[in-house]
C-alpha positions in Angstrom: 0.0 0.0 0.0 1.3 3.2 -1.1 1.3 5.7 1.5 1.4 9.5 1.3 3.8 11.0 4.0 2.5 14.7 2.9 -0.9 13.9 3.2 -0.4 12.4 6.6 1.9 14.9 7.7 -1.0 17.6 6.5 -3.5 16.2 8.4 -1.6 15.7 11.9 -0.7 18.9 11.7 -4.6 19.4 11.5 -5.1 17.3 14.4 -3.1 18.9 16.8 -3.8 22.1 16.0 -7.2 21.2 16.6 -6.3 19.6 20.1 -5.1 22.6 21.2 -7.9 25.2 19.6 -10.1 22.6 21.4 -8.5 23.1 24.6 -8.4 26.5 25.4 -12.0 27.5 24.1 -13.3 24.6 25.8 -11.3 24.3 29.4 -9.4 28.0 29.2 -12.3 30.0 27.9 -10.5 31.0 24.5 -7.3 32.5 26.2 -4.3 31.1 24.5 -1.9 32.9 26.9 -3.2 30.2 29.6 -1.8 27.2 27.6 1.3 27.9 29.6 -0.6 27.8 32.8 1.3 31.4 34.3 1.0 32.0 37.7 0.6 35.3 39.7 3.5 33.9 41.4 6.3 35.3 39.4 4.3 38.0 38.4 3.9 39.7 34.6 6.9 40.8 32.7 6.3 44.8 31.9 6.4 43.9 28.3 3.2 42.2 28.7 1.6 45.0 30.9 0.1 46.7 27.6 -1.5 43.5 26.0 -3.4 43.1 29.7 -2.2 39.5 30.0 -3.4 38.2 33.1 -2.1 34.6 35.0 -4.6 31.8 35.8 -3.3 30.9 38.9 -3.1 32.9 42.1 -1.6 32.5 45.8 1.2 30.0 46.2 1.3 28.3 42.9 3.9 28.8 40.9 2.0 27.4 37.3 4.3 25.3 34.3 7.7 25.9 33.1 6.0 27.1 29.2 5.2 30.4 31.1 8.6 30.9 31.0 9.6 30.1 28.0 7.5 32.3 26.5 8.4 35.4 28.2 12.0 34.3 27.3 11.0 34.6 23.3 10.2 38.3 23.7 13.4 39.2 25.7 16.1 36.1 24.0 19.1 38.0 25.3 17.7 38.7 28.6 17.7 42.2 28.5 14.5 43.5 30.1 12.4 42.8 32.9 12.1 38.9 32.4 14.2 37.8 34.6 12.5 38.6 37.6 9.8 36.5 36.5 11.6 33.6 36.3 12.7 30.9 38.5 15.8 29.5 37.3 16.7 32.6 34.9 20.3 30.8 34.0 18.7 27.0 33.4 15.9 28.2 31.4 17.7 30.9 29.0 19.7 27.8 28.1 16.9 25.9 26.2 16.7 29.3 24.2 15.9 27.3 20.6 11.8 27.3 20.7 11.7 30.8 21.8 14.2 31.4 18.9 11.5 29.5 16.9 8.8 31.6 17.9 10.1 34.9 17.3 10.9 33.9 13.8 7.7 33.1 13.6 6.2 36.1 14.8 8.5 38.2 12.4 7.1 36.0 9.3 3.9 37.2 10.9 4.9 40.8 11.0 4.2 41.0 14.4 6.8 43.5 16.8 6.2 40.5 19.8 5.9 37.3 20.3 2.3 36.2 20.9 0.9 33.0 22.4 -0.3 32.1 18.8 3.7 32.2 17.5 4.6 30.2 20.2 2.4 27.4 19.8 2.3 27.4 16.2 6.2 27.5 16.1 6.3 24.0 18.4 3.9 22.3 16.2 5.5 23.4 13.5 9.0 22.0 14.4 7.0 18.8 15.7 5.2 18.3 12.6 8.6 18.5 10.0 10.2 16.1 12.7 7.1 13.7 12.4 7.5 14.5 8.6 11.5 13.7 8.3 11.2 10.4 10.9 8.4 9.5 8.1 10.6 10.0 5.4 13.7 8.0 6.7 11.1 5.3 7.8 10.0 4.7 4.0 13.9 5.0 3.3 15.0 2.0 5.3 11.9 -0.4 4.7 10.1 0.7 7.9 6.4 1.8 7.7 6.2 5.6 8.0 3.1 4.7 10.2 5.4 3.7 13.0 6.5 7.2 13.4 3.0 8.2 14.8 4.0 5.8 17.8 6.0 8.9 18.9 3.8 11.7 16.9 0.9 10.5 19.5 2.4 9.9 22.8 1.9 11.5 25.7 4.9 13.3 25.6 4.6 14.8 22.5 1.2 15.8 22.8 1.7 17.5 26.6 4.7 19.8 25.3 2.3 21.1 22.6 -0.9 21.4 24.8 1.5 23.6 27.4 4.0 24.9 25.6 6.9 23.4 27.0 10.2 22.7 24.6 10.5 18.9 25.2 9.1 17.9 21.9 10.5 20.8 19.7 14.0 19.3 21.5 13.1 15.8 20.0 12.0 16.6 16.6 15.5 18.8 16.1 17.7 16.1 17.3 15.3 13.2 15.2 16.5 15.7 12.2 19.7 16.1 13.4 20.7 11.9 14.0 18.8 11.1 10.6 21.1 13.7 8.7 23.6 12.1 10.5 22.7 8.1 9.7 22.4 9.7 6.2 25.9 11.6 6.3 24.1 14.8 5.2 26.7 16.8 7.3 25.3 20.2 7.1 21.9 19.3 8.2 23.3 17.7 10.9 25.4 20.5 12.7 22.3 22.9 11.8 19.8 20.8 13.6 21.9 19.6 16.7 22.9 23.1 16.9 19.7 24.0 17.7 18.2 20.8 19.7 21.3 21.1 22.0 19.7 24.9 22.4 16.3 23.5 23.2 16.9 20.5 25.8 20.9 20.9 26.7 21.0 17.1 27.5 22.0 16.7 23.5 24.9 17.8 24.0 25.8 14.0 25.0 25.2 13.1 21.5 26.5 15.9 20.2 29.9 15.3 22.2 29.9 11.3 21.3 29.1 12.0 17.4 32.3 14.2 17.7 34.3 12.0 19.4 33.6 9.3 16.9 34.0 11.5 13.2 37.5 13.0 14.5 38.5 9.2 15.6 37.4 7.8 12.3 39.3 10.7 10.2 42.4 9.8 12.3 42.1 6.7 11.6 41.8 6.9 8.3 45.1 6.1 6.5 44.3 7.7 3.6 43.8 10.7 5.4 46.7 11.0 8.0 48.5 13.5 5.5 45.9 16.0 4.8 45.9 17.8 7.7 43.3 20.9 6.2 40.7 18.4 5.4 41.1 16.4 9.4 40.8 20.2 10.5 38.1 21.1 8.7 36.1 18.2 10.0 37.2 18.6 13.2 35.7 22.3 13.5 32.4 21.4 11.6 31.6 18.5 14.0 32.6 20.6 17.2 30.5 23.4 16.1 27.5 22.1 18.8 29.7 22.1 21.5 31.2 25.4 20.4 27.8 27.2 20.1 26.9 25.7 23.4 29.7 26.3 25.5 29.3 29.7 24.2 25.8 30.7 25.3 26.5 28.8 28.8 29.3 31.3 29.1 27.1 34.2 28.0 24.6 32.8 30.2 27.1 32.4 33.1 28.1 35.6 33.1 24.7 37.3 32.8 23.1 36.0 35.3 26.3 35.3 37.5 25.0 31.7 38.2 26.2 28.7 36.0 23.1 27.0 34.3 23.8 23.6 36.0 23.8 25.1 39.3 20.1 26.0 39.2 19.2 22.3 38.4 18.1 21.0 41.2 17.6 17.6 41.4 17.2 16.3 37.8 20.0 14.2 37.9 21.1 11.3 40.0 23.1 8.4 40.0 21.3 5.7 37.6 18.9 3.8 38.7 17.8 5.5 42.3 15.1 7.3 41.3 13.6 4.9 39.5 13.4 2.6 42.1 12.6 5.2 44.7 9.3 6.1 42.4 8.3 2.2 42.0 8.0 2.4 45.7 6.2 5.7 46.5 3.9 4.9 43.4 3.3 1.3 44.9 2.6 2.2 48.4 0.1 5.2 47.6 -1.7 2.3 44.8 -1.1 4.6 41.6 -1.9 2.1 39.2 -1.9 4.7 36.7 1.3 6.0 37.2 2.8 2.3 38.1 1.4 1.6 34.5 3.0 4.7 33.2 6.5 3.7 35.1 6.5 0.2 33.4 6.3 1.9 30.1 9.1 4.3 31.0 11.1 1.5 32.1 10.5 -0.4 29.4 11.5 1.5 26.4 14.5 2.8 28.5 15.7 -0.9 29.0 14.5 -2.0 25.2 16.7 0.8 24.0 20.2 0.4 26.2 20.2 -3.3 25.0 19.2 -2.7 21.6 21.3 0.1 21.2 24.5 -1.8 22.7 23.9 -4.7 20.5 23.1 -2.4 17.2 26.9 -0.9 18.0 28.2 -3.6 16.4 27.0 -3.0 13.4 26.9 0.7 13.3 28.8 2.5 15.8 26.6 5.8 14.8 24.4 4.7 17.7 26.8 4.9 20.4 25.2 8.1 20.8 21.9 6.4 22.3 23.4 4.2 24.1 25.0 7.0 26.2 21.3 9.1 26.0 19.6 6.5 27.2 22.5 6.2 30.2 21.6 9.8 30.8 17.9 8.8 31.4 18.3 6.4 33.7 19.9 9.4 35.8 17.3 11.4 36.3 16.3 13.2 39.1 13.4 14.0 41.3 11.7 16.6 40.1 11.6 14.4 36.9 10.4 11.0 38.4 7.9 13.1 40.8 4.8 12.9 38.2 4.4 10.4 35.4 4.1 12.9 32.1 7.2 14.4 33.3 9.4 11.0 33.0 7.8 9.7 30.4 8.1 13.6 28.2 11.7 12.1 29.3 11.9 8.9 26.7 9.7 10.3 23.9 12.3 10.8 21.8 13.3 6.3 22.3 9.8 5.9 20.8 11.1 7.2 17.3 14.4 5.4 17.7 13.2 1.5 19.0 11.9 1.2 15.4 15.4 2.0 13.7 17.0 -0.4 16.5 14.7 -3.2 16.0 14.8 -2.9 12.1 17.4 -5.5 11.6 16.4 -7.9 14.5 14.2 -11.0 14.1 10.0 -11.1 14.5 10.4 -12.4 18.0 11.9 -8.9 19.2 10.2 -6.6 16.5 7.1 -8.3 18.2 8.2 -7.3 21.4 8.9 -4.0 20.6 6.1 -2.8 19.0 3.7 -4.5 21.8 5.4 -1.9 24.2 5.1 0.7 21.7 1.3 0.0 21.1 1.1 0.0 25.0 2.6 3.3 24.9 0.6 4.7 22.2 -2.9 3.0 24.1 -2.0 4.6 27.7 -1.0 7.9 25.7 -4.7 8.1 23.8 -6.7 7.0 27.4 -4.5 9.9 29.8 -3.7 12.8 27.6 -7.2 14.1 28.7 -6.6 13.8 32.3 -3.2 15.0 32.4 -3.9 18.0 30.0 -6.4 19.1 31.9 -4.6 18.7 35.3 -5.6 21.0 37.7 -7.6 22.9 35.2 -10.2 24.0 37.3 -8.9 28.0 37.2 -8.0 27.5 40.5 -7.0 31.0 40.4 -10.6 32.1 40.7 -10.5 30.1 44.3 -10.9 32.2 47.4 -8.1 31.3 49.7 -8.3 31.4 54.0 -6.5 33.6 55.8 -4.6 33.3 59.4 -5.4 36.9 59.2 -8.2 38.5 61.2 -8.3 41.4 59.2 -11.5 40.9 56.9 -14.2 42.2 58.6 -18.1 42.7 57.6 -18.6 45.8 54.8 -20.4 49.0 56.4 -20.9 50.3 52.6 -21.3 48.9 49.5 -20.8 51.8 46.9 -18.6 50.2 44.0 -18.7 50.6 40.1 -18.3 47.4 37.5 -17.5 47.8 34.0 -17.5 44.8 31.7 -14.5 44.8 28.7 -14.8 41.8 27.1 -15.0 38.0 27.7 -12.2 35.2 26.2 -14.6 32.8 24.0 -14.8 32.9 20.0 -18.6 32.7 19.1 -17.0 30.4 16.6 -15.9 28.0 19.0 -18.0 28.1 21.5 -20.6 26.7 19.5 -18.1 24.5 17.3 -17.5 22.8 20.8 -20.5 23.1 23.0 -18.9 25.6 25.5 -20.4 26.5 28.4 -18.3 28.6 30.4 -16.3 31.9 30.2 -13.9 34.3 31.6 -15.5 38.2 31.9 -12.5 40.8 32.1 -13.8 43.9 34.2 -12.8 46.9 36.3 -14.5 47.3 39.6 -14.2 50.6 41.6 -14.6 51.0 45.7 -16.2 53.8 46.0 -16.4 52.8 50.2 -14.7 53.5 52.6 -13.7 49.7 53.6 -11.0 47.7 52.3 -12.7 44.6 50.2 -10.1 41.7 51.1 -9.3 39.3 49.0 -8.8 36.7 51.4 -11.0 35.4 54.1 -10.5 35.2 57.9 -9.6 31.8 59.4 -13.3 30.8 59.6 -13.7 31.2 56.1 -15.8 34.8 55.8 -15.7 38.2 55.0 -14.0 37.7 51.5 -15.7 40.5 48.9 -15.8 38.4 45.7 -16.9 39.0 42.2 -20.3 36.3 41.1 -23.2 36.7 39.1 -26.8 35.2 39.4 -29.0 34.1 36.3 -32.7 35.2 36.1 -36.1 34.6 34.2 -36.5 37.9 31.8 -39.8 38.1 32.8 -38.7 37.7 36.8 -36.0 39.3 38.2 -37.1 39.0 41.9 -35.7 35.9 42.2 -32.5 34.4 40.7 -32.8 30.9 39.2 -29.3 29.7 39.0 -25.3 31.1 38.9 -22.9 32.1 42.0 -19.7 30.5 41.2 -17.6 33.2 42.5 -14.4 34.1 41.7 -11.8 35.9 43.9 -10.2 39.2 43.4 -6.6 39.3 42.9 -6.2 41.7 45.5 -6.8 43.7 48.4 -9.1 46.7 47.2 -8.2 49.9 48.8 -11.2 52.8 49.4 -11.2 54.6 46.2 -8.9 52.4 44.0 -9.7 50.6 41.1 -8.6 47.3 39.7 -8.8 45.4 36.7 -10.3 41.4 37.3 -11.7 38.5 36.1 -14.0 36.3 36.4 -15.5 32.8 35.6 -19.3 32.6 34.0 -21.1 28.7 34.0 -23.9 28.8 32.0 -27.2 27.1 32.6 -27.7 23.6 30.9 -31.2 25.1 29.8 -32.0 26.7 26.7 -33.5 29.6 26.5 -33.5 33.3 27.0 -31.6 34.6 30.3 -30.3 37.6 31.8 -26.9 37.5 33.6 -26.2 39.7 36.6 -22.7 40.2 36.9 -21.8 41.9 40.6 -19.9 41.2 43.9 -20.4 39.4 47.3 -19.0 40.0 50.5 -19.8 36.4 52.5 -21.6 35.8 53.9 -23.0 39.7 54.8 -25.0 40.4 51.0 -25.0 40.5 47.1 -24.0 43.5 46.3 -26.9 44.5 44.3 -29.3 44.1 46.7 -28.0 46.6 49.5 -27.0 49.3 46.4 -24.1 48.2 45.2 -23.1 47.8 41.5 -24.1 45.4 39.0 -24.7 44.9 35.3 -27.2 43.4 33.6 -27.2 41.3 30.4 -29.7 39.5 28.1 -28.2 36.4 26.7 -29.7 33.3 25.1 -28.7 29.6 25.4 -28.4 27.6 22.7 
């Protein structure tokens, strides 16, 4: 059967895309800036103040590494603001090749900034030409360019391009990178590992075996030993990876006065450790799920060191995988703490088992590709649960206080105005949407401070809410008040810009929407004369 690799390519493109579209209308109310999950935390770069970016999650969470990422593509050199709103400046400025990605984007775009839109469109695009190029070599070597969706669909893939994290851009680039390199397309290689090693710096293993291997073969070589130029010229192009990384980890170093290593804490450890330390934490708390998702991590990682040992023998170009894969086996922590974190970690073995295994009998292929198909199964069934981890906008959660300082309202003058809400009209009814994010600006025109937070017994937090009623009836409200917290204290006088979630009813019909606030548990707003605005809306 004759299969077309553009067509294919074409449409998974199509389908991501649409997995992520589907996404933020549906669980992030149309906001694409959210993908990244950004926390109040770290606050907003000042770049951002003008484009009235605001995070989803408030108090003490600190949100996903992509939020950082992305403020790094509008500031690559680390010039501005940005730092501040980091939390490892030095470790993350180093995986500096999506950002790069994105603002190239954006330029081709003719935009002056990087927007949410560039950056997700820039890591699907460098997924999708890796997808495209593992397809390719595939067809090349008698494999079935199907096989490549094994890693096009799993869970690591798909997570990185939900939430904007590199991992997957990193693996595509080095795919390219050790294809051109099986293919002895020398060029392509040194472009491409260039940048991988500048999107997950771990490649620079690989990098540093491939050029450990090219300058012994070239000395070696007997018919080479005189012509010194052509041993130096190969020498330079293959240690151009290093060079370009060693230089932006000296750039980095002395920017931030903090070597990018030194802020990694606890990703590495000696092989082995971690691994066993998760199979007991996961076994004693009964995480099936994440026991399941361990046995696939282990066993790709363990079908790959083999394969790859025993595949050196007949092509030392893979001694680069083996020494990747030893790498793995060292991880850390932070990385074995949740299961789509390690296994974002041995994405990249899903595209190479197939190359491995190509020369091996049925008996193994078999084996492999079961735990492949395993992989790709467990991927399909959790994606939804681990995209949408935590995605209740927790940041619209009033928090307790210690703090006695909330105290009942003796006025309620205030002053909404309603800007806009997040939701295409497009997509919300594409996909059945039935919630929303309102941005406002309320006013306290009293002379008490609204808090934000409640006492220790849970009250006196003023909130923003709304109620639903009957056109025809608006003495009584039939249905609403999921209330969402201010981002801060409000000060007499001052005003603030906030949001604020919207349900809307499971009925059809004609409605009108109150939006207002609520001091708990003392009063609605609007019924002791405070402010509120009224809207007609229908439900489809």
């Amino acid at each position: 059967m004759q299969i077309n690799i553009k067509l294919i390519t074409f449409f998974y493109f199509l389908l991501v895309s649409t997995l992520v579209v589907y996404y933020v209308e549906v669980y992030l109310c149309g906001n694409y800036f959210w993908t990244f999950w950004p926390a109040d935390f770290w606050k907003i770069p000042n770049l951002y103040k003008y484009l009235n970016f605001t995070p989803i999650l408030g108090g003490e969470q600190k949100g996903w590494d992509g939020q950082f990422y992305y403020y790094i593509s509008n500031d690559l050199l680390g010039l501005n603001d940005t730092y501040n709103h980091i939390d490892s400046p030095s470790y993350r400025w180093q995986r500096i090749g999506l950002p790069i990605a994105a603002k190239i984007v954006s330029i081709l775009m003719f935009s002056d900034i990087v927007l949410s839109i560039h950056f997700i469109l820039a890591n699907i695009l460098i997924v999708t030409f890796g997808l495209y190029f593992l397809m390719k070599y595939y067809k090349e070597i008698g494999i079935n360019p199907l096989f490549a969706l094994f890693w096009g669909l799993s869970l690591g893939v798909l997570i990185t391009l939900t939430n904007g994290l590199p991992d997957a851009a990193a693996d595509a680039l080095f795919l390219i990178a050790f294809i051109s390199y099986l293919r002895n397309k020398s060029y392509m290689y040194i472009l491409f590992m260039s940048f991988a090693i500048l999107t997950r710096e771990g490649y620079v293993v690989a990098a540093f075996f491939i050029f450990c291997l090219e300058v012994f073969y070239l000395l070696k070589n007997k018919n080479l030993k005189k012509d010194f130029s052509y041993i130096l010229k190969y020498v330079i192009l293959y240690s151009i990876p290093g060079v370009i990384f060693l230089l932006w980890q000296i750039y980095l170093t002395i920017h931030f006065n903090i070597l990018p290593s030194a802020q990694a804490n606890k990703i590495t450890d000696y092989p082995f450790v971690q691994i066993f330390n998760t199979l007991i934490r996961l076994y004693n708390s009964n995480d099936y799920i994440a026991l399941f998702g361990l046995f696939i991590f282990v066993s790709i990682i363990l079908l790959t060191l083999v394969l790859s040992f025993i595949k050196i023998k007949e092509n030392k170009k893979y001694i680069p995988i083996f020494f990747l894969t030893v790498l793995i086996l060292s991880l850390g922590e932070i990385v074995m703490y949740y299961y789509r974190d390690f296994l974002k970690a041995i994405t990249v073995f899903i595209a190479i088992l197939p190359l491995l295994v190509s020369t091996f009998n049925i008996k193994v292929k078999f084996l492999v590709y079961i735990v492949l198909l395993l992989s790709l199964i467990f991927s399909i069934k959790q994606y939804p649960e681990v995209r949408s981890y935590g995605f209740e906008p927790t940041g619209f959660k009033v928090e307790k206080s210690n703090s006695f300082k909330a105290k009942k309202l003796d006025s309620f003058e205030s002053q909404i105005e309603i800007f806009s809400s997040t939701s295409n009209q497009f997509y919300k009814s594409l996909f059945n949407i039935d919630r929303e994010i309102f941005y406002l600006k309320v006013k306290n025109n009293s002379n008490d401070i609204w808090f934000s937070k409640s006492n220790k017994d849970g009250n006196y937090a003023t909130m923003l809410t709304y109620h639903f009623f009957d056109p025809k009836d608006l003495s009584k409200p039939i249905g609403g008040d999921y209330r969402s917290k201010l981002s801060k204290d409000i000060y007499p006088g001052e005003e603030s810009m906030e949001k604020m979630i919207v349900y809307y009813p499971k009925k059809s019909g004609e409605y009108i929407l109150r939006v207002t606030l609520l001091q708990h548990p003392v009063a609605f707003f609007y019924n002791v004369g405070g402010a509120y605005k009224d809207y007609e809306i229908e439900v489809k």
